[in-house]
C-alpha positions in Angstrom: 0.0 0.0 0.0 2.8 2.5 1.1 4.7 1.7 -2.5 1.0 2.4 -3.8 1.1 5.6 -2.5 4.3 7.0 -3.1 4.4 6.2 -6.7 1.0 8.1 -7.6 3.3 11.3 -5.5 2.6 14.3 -3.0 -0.8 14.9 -2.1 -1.7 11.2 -1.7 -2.5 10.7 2.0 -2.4 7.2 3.6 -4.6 5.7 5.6 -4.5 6.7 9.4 -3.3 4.6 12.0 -6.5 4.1 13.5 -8.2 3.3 10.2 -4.9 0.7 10.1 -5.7 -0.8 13.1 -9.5 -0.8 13.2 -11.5 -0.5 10.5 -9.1 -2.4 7.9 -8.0 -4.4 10.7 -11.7 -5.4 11.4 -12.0 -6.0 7.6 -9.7 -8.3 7.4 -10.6 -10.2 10.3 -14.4 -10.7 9.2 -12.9 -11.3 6.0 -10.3 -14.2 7.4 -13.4 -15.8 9.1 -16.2 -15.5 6.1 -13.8 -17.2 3.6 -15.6 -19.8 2.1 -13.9 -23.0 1.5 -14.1 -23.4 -2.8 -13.2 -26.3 -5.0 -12.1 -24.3 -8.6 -12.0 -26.6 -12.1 -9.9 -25.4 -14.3 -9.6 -26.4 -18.4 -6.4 -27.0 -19.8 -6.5 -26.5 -23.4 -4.5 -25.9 -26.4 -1.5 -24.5 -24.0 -3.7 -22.3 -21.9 -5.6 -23.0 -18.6 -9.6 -21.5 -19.1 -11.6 -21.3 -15.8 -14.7 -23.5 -15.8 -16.3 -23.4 -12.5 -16.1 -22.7 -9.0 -18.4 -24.6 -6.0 -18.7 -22.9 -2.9 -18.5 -26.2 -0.4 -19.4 -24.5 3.0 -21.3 -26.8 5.2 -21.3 -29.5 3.2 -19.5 -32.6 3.9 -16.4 -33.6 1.5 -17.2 -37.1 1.1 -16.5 -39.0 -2.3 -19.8 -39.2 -3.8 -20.0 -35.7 -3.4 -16.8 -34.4 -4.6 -17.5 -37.2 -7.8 -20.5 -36.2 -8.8 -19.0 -32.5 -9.2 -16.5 -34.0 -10.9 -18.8 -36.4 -13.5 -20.6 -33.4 -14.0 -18.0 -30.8 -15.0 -16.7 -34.2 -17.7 -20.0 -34.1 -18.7 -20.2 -30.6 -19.5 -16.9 -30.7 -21.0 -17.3 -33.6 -23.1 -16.3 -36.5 -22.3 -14.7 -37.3 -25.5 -12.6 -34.1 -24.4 -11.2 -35.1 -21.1 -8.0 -37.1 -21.0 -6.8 -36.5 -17.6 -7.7 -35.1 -14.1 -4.8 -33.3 -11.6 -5.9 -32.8 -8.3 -4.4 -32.7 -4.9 -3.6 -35.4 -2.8 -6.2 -35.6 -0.7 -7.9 -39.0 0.1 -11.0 -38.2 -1.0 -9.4 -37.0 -4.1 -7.5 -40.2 -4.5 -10.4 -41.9 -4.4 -12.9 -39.9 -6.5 -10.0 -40.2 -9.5 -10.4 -43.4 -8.7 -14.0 -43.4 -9.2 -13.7 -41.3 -12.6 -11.2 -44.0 -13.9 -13.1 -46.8 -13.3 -16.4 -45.2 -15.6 -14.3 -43.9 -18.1 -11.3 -46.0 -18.8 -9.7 -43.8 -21.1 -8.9 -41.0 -18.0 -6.0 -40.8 -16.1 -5.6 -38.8 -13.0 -2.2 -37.3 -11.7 -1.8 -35.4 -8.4 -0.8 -32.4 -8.7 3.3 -31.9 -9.0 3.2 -28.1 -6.9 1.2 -30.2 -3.9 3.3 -33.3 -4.3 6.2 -30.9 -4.1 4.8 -28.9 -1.3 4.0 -31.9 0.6 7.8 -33.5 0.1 9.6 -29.6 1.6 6.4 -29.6 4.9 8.7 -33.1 5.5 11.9 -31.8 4.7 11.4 -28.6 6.4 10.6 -30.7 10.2 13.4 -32.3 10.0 15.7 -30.4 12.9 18.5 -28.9 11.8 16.3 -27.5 8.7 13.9 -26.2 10.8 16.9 -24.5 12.7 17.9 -23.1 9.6 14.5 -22.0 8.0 14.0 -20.6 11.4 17.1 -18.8 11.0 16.6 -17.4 7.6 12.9 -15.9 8.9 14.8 -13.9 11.6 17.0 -12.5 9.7 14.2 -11.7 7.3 12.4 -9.9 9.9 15.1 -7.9 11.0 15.6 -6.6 7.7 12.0 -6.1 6.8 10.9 -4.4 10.3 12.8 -1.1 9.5 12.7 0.7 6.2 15.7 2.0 6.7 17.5 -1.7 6.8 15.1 -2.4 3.4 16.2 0.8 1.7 19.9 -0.1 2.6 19.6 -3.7 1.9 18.1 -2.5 -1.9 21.7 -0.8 -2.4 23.7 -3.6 -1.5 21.1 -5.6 -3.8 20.8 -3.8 -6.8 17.0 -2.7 -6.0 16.2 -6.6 -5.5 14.1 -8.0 -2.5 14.5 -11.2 -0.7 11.0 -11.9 -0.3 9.0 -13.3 -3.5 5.5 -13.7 -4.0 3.8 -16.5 -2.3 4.1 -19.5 -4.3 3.0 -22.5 -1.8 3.7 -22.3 1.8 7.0 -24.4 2.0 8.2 -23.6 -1.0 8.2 -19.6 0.4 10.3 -21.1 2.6 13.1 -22.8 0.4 13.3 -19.9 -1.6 13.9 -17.9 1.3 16.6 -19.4 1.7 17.9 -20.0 -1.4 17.6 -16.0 -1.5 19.5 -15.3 1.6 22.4 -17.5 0.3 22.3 -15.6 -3.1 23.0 -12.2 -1.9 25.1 -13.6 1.3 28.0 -10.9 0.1 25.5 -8.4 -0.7 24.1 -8.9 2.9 27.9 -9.4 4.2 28.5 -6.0 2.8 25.7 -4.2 4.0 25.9 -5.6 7.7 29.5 -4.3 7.6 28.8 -0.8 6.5 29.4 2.6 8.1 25.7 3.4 6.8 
């Protein structure tokens, strides 16, 4: 929000620190505990991935036959004749529904999804102890840097104008490139830490 505001120039006027602290505050909190729980199909076609659908599940159960027939539907609407394969997460009622879909239409094949089998393998990799000690690490460094603007601004020198953080990918995988970050700019960081700025 603050970059936002400081590249539209003078005359723009953030938000005050009540409004911060309240009412967006408050915002985000009702939003945080309305969020509906949503299961999304997505097309993949002729190298592009085309939104289908989107069923909002609140309140109902998960259970196989349910999640299948929102499946048998959507290869209905699509064609079956179109539909080669399924990806979905690992979940066991996913496992089983693919299943399901495989044994009606024997010309499917369902993969789980590579960025959740990937996810899955770093949340393992990531407990283990002295990996945890280093992620652990890496996120207080992070903070250090990231709690004072004038650390950020100074870090961005040493840098070249590049952050550490990236956009969220998957929850472990944040992590990882964290890391791999941090190791990246280690003389950059080196540099800065040893400064007279």
């Amino acid at each position: 929000m603050i970059d936002t505001i400081a590249e539209v120039g003078p005359g723009i006027k953030g938000p005050t620190g009540y409004q911060i602290g309240n009412t967006y505050l408050e915002e985000e909190v009702q939003e945080l505990e309305t969020r509906n729980p949503i299961i999304n199909f997505m097309i993949y076609y002729d190298k592009s991935m085309i939104y289908h659908s989107s069923v909002n599940t609140t309140n109902i159960p998960k259970t196989t036959d349910y999640i299948f027939s929102l499946m048998d539907k959507v290869v209905k609407e699509v064609g079956e004749e179109n539909v080669v394969q399924v990806v979905t997460d690992n979940e066991a009622s996913f496992k089983a529904v693919d299943m399901l879909l495989m044994e009606k239409r024997k010309h499917l094949f369902w993969f789980p999804c590579a960025a959740h089998c990937i996810d899955l393998m770093l949340e393992d990799i990531a407990s283990m102890k002295q990996i945890k000690e280093t992620l652990d690490q890496a996120k207080m460094i992070t903070k250090f840097i990231y709690n004072s603007l004038k650390v950020v601004n100074l870090m961005k020198v040493f840098t070249k104008d590049r952050d550490l953080l990236r956009p969220r990918i998957t929850r472990f995988a944040t992590e990882f490139i964290l890391l791999e970050s941090l190791i990246r700019y280690e003389a950059d960081l080196t540099r800065m830490c040893t400064t007279n700025e």
